[in-house]
N, C-alpha and C positions, 0 to 999 in steps of 0.2 A: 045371814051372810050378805055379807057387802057388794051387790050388783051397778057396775053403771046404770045411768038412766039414758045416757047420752051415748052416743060416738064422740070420742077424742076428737080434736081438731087437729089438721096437720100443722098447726101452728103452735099449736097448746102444746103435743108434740115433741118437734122440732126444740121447743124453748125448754123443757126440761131436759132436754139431754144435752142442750148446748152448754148444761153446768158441767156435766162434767167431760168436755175435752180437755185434753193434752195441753200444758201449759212449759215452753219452757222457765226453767230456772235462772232467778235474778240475780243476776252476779254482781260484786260489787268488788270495789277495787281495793287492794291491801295498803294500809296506811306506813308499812316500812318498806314493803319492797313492792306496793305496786302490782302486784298480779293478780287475777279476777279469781275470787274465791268467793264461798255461798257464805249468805248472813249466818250469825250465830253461830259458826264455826272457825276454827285457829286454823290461821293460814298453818297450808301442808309444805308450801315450801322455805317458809323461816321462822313460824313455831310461836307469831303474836299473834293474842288477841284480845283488843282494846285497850291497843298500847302496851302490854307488858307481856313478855314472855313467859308458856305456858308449855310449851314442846323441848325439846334439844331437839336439833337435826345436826345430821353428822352429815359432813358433804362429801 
């Protein structure tokens, strides 16, 4: 069975957990109308995505 030899450092620590904080989401800007939607997803409010429409929205 797998036993430390050591104490963790508070830095040693600190730094593996700082992987995983809370990050926000990068938003990028829609190429027809401009509004901040997430990569790799079809804008929700006019239905392109990567130039050619993939949705209908009904307004």
């Amino acid at each position: 069975m797998g036993v430390p030899k050591r104490k963790t450092s508070k830095m040693r620590l600190r730094t593996r957990r700082a992987a995983n904080r809370w990050h926000a989401p990068q938003l990028s800007r829609c190429a027809q109308c401009s509004s901040a939607v997430l990569p790799h997803i079809a804008c929700p409010s006019c239905g392109y995505y990567k130039g050619r429409q993939v949705l209908t929205i009904e307004a």
